[in-house]
C-alpha positions in Angstrom: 20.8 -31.5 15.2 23.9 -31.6 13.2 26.1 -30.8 16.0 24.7 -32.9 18.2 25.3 -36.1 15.2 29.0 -34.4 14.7 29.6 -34.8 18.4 28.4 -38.4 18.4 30.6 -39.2 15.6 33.2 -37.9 17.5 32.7 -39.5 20.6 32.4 -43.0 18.5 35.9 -42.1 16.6 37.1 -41.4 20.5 36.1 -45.5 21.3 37.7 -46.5 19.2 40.9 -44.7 19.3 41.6 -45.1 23.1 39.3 -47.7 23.9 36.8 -47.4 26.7 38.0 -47.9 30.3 35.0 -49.6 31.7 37.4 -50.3 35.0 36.3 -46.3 35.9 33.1 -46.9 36.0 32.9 -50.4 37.8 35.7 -51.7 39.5 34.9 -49.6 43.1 31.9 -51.5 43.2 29.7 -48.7 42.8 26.5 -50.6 41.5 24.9 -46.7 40.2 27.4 -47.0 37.7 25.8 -50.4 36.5 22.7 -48.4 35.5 25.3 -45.8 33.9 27.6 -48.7 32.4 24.0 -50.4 30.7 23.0 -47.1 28.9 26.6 -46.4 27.4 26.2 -50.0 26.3 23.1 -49.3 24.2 24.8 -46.3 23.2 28.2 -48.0 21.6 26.0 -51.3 20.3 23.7 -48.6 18.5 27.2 -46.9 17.0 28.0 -50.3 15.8 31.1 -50.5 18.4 30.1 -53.8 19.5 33.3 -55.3 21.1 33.2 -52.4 23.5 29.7 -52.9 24.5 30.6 -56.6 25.2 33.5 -55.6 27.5 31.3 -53.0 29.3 28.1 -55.5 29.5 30.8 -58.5 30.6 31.8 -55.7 33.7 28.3 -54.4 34.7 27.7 -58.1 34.7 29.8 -58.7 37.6 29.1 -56.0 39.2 25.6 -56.2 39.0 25.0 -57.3 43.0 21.8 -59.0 44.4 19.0 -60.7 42.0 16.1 -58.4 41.3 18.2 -55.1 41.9 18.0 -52.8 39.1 21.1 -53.5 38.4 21.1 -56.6 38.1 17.6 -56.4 36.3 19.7 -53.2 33.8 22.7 -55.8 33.6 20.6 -59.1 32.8 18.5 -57.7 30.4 21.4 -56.1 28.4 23.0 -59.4 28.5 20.4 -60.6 26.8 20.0 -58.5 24.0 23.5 -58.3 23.3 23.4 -62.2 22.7 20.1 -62.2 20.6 21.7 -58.8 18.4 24.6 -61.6 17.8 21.8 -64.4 16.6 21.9 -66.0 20.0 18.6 -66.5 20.2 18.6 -69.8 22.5 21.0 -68.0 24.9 19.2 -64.6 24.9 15.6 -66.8 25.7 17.1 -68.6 28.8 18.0 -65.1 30.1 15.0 -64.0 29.7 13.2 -66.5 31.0 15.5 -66.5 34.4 14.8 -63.0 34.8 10.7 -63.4 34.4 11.2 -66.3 37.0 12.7 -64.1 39.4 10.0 -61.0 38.5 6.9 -63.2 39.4 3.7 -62.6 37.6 2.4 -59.5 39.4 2.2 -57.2 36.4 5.1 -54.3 36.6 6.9 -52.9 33.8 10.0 -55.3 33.9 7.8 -58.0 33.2 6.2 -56.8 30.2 9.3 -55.5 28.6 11.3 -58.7 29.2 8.1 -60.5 28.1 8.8 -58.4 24.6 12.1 -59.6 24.8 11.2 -63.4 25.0 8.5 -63.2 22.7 11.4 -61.2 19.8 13.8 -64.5 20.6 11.0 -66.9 20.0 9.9 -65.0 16.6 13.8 -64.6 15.3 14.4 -68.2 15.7 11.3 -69.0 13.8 8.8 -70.0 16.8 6.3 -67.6 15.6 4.2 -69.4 17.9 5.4 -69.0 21.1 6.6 -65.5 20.2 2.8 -64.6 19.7 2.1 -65.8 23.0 4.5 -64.0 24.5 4.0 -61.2 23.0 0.2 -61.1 23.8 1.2 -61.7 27.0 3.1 -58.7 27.2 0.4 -56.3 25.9 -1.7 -57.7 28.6 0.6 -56.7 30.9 1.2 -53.1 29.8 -2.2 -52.1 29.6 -3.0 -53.4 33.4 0.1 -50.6 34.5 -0.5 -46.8 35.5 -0.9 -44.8 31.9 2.7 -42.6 31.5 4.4 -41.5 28.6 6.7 -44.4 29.3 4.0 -47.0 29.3 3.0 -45.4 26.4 6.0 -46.3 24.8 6.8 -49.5 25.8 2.9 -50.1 24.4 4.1 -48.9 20.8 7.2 -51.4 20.7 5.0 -54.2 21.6 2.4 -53.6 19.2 5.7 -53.2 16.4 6.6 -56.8 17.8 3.5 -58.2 17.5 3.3 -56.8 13.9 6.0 -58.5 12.9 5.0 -61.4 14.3 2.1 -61.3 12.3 3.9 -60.4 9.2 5.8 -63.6 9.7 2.6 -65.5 10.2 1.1 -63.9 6.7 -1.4 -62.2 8.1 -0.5 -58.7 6.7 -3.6 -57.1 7.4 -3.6 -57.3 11.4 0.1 -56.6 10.9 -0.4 -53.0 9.0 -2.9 -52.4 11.6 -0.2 -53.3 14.2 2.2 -51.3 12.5 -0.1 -48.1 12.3 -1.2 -48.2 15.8 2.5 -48.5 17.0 3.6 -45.5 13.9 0.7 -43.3 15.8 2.4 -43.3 19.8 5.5 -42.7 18.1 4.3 -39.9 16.8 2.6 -38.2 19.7 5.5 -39.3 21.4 7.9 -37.4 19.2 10.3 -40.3 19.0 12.1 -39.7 15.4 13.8 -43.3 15.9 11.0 -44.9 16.6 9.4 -43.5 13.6 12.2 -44.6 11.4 11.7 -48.5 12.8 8.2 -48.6 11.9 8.7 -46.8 8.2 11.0 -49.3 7.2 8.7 -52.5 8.8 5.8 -50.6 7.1 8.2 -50.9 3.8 8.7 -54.2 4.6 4.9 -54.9 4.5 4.0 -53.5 1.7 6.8 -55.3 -0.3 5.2 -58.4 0.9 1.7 -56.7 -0.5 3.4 -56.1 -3.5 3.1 -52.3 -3.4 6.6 -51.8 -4.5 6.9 -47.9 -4.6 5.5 -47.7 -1.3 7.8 -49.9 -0.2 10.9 -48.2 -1.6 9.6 -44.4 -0.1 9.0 -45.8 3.3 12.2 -47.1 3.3 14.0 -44.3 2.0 12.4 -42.3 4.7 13.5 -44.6 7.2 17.2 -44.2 5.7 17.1 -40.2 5.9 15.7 -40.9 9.5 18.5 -42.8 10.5 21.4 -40.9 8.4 19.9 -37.6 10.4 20.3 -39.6 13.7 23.8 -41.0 13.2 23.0 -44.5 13.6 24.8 -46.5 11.4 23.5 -49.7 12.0 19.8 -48.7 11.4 21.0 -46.7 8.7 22.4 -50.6 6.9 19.1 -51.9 7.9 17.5 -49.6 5.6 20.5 -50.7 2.9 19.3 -54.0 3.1 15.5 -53.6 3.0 16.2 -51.3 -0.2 17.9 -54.2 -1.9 15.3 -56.2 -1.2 13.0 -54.1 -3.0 14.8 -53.6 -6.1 15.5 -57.3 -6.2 12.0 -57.8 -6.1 11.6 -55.6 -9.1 13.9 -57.7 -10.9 16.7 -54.5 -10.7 19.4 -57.0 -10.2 22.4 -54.4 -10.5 20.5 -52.0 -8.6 19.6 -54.2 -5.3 23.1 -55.2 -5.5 24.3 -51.6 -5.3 22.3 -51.3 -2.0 23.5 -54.7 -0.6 26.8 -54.1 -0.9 26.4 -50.9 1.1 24.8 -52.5 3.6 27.2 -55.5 3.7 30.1 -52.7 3.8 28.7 -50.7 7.0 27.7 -54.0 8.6 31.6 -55.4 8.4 33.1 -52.2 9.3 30.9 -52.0 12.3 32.0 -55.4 13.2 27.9 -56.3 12.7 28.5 -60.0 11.1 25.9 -62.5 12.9 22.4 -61.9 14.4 19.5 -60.1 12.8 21.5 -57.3 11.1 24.5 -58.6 10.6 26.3 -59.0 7.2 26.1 -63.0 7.3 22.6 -61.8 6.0 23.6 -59.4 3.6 25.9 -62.1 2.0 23.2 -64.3 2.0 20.6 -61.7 -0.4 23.7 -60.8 -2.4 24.2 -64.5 -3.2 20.6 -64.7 -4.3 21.0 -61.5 -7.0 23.7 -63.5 -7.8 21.8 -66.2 -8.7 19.1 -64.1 -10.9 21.6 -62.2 -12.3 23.5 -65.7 -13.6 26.9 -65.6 -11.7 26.6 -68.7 -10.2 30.5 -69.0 -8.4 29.8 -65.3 -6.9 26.6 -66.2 -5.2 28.5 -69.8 -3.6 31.2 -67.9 -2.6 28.4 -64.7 -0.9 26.9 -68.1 0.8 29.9 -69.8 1.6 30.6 -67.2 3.9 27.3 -66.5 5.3 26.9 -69.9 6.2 29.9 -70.2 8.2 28.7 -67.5 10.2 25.3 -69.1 11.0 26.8 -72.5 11.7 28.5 -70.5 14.8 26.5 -68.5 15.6 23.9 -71.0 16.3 20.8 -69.0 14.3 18.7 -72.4 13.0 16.3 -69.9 10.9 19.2 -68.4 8.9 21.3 -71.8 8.6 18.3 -73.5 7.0 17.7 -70.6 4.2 21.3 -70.5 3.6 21.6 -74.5 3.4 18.9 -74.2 1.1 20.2 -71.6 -1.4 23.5 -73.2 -2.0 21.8 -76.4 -2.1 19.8 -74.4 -5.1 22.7 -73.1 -7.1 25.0 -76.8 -6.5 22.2 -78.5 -8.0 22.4 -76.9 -11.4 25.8 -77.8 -12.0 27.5 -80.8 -13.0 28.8 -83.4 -10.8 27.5 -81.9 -7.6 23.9 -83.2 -7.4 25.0 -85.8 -4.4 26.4 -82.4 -2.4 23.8 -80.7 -2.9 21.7 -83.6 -1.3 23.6 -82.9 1.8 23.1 -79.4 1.9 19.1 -79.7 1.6 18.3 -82.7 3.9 20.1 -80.7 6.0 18.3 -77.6 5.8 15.2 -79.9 6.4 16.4 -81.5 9.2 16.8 -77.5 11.0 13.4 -76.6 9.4 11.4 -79.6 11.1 12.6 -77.9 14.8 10.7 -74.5 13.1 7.4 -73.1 12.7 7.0 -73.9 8.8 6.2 -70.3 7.5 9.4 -69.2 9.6 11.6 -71.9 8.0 10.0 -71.5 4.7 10.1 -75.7 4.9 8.3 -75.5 1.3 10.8 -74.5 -0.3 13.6 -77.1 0.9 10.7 -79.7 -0.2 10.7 -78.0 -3.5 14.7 -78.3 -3.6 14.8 -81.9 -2.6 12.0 -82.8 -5.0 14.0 -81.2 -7.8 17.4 -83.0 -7.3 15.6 -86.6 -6.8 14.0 -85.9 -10.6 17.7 -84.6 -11.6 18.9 -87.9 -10.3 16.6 -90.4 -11.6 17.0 -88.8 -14.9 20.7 -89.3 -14.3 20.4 -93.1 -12.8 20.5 -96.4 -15.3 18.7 -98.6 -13.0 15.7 -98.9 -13.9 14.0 -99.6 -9.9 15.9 -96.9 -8.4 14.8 -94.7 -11.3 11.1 -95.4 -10.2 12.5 -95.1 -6.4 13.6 -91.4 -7.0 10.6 -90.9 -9.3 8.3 -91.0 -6.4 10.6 -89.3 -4.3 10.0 -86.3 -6.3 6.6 -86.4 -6.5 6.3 -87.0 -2.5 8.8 -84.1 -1.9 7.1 -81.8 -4.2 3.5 -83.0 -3.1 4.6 -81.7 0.5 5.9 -78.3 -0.8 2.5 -77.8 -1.9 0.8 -79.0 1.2 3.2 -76.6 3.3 2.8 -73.5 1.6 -1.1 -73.9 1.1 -1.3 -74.4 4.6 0.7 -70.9 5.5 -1.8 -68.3 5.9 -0.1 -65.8 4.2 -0.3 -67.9 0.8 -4.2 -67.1 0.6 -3.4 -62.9 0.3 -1.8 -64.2 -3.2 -3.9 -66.2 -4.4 -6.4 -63.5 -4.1 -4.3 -61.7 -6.7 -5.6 -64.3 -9.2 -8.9 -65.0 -8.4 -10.0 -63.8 -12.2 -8.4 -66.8 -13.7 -9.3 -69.5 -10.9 -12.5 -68.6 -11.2 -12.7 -68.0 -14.8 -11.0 -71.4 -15.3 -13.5 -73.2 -12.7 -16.5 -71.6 -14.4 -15.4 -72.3 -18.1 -15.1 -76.3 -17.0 -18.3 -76.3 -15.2 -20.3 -74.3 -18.2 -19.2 -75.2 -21.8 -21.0 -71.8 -23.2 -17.9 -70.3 -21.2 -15.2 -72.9 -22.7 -14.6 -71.3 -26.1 -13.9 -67.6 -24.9 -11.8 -68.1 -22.0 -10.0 -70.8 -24.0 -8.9 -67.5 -26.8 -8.4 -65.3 -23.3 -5.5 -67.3 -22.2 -3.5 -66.7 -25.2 -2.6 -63.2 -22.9 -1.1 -64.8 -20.0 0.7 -67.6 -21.8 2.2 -64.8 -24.2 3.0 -63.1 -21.2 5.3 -65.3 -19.2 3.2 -68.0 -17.9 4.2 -70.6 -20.4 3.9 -73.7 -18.0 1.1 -72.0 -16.0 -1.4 -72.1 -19.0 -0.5 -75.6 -20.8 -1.3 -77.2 -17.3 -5.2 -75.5 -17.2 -5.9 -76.6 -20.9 -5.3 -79.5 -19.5 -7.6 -79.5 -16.8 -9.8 -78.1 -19.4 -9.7 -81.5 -21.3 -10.6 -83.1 -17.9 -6.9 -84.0 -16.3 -7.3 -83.9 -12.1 -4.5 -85.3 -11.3 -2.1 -82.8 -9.1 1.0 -84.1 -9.0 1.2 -84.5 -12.8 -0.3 -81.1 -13.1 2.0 -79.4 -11.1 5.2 -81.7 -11.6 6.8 -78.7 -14.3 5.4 -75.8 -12.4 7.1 -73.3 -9.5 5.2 -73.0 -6.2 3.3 -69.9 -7.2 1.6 -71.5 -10.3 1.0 -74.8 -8.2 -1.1 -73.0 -6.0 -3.0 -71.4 -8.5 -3.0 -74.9 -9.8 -4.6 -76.3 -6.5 -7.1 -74.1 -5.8 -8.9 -74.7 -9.1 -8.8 -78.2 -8.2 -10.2 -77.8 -5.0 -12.5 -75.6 -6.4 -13.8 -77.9 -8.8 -14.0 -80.6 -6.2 -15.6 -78.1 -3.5 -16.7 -74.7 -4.7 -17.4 -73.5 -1.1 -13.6 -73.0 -1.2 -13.5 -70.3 -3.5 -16.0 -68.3 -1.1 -13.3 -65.4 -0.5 -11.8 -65.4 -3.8 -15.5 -63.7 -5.4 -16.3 -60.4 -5.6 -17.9 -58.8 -2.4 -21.6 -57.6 -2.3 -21.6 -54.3 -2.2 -23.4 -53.2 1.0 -27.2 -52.0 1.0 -27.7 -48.1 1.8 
């Protein structure tokens, strides 16, 4: 194994020294070297050598011959994925969607993979529903084809798509389940890479679970995975993930560490837009930023990331990007009108998304924020009130968007004690006077706005948006569920402990 990684590292030096002479392969009109020509241009993006594999797709391209050829099929299809690798998602979907015209629906192996392809440019720029479709679709159309070792495969990266679909949908338990199934045909099937893929999206999962250390072991196994394989851009993926770990842990120095080692493979690979580029990197390193109170490092991380997305066209990443520096220009002086811009801009690319793929709740959270700031700011006394509601409409959305997303429910499981503690002791006074000594613990314990705002519903206070107007999205949630428990206790149905099951 480690001379077959040495040769490739050699052979990826050898591009880039002398440049690769695509002309050889294509310009006597040999369409078999199309086929060739498509597989060295997997090889090179995979070595992170993208402006060759451009060149070489931009050739095959023209030499690709009649529609539905394999060649032209092989030369299409790489076309594609080139553009979506880049974040050109809208480009890469009509491709795909010319070359499933041109299939028909008769169920062959083209059309499911390209199905897969579809449903992956739907679901990276945030139309988790239509990706789901697609990708259902494709499934469908796998398991109707002859079983091979090949079908096989192809079955295993659609299941990993749909996982991640799911993921992004918050429904992490069909998405492990996804992710397992997928893990298991990679393993009969001996494909290491493939292996490494769905570690790090099982990492990825169980970061969203909480599970830290699971996280950061599936990861690192993706990384040795990848480091073993040579492949330097799936080797920055698992850079990236691992910051996102340690950020989560609140290791600020430490995720930074691992972001900046992704950021640096990514920009000496040329990776800078798209799903793994460094545009993204910049954009997590901006956020540690934040947390770690270095305000004019984390504008200057998203200044640049969001000049990539702008160009690259990528609405999901623009709006998360608008919406961080919109964050960070709001706390400081001067620039509350800027930041404005930034956010209602954000919102105007979220509105085009899903909502849990935009993440709208948080630019509603933003914009609520900077109307208070503003009113606070403001001598008028009527546009005081103006903005005053503004926030409280802003912020009353937030909550409506995010208690809406399905994946908000698996954390509000993680505090059913308290909801239903705090529903029962309002409902039974003989309850009142020890849970009112049992949340001393929590508000000692960092939730100092969280537990003011249940004494007060304690005392009788229903109103939300005064309840919640001091409190992050987390504790509103927690927040609105005991409200709408009080008001309907069939809601709090899957928040109590299961029966356990007769022998």
């Amino acid at each position: 194994m480690a001379g077959a990684i040495s040769s490739i590292s050699a052979i990826t030096t050898d591009f880039r020294r002398k440049g690769f002479k695509s002309d050889r392969l294509l310009d006597g009109g040999d369409l078999d070297g199309v086929d060739f020509a498509v597989s060295v241009g997997r090889f090179l993006g995979n070595f992170g050598l993208n402006q060759e594999a451009k060149s070489l797709t931009s050739k095959a391209q023209v030499a690709a011959g009649a529609v539905r050829s394999r060649a032209w099929y092989l030369a299409q299809s790489n076309r594609g994925e080139q553009l979506l690798e880049v974040g050109q998602v809208d480009e890469a979907a009509q491709i795909f969607q010319a070359v499933l015209k041109e299939l028909g629906d008769q169920p062959t192996y083209r059309r499911s993979v390209t199905l897969a392809r579809l449903g992956r440019c739907f679901g990276t720029g945030g139309r988790t529903g239509l990706a789901a479709q697609n990708f259902a679709e494709a499934l469908c159309t796998c398991d109707r084809l002859e079983p091979s070792c090949q079908v096989k495969r192809l079955r295993g990266v659609i299941l990993t798509e749909i996982a991640d679909s799911l993921a992004a949908q918050g429904k992490l338990a069909e998405a492990r389940k996804a992710y397992q199934d997928a893990l298991a045909i990679k393993v009969e099937l001996k494909d290491l890479r493939g292996q490494g893929v769905t570690l790090g999206q099982l990492g990825t999962l169980a970061m969203l679970e909480g599970n830290l250390v699971e996280a950061a072991d599936s990861h690192r196994g993706a990384l040795s995975i990848f480091r073993q394989l040579g492949e330097p851009v799936m080797e920055s993926v698992a850079w990236h993930v691992l910051g996102e770990v340690f950020q989560k842990a609140g290791q600020w120095e430490e995720a930074e560490r691992y972001y900046r080692e992704a950021a640096r493979i990514r920009e000496e690979h040329g990776s800078i837009s798209g799903q793994n580029g460094a545009a993204g990197t910049w954009n997590q390193l901006a956020i540690v930023s934040i947390l770690a109170g270095k305000p004019d490092a984390a504008e200057r991380w998203l200044r640049k990331a969001t000049a990539v997305s702008r160009v690259s066209g990528n609405p999901r990443d623009s709006a998360r990007q608008l919406n961080n520096l919109a964050n960070i220009l709001q706390n400081q002086f001067g620039r509350l009108a800027e930041a404005r811009r930034l956010a209602e801009d954000a919102l105007t690319i979220a509105r085009t998304l899903d909502p849990g793929a935009a993440e709208i709740w948080n630019t509603y959270k933003i914009l609520g924020d900077i109307a208070e700031k503003e009113a606070q700011a403001v001598a008028d006394a009527g546009r005081k009130m103006e903005l005053q509601v503004q926030a409280r409409d802003y912020r009353r959305l937030a909550r409506e968007a995010l208690r809406n997303f399905p994946g908000t429910r698996h954390e509000i499981r993680k505090h059913a004690p308290l909801i239903l503690a705090t529903v029962t002791a309002v409902q039974d006074g003989k309850h009142r006077k020890d849970f009112d000594g049992a949340l001393l613990n929590p508000e000692n314990h960092g939730w100092t706005k969280l537990v003011p705002a249940i004494r007060r519903i304690l005392v009788g206070e229903r109103d939300a948006d005064a309840l919640c107007a001091n409190l992050d999205l987390q504790d509103s949630m927690i927040i609105d569920t005991i409200l709408q428990g009080l008001a309907d206790p069939t809601t709090l149905a899957d928040l109590l402990p299961s029966k356990p099951k007769k022998p």
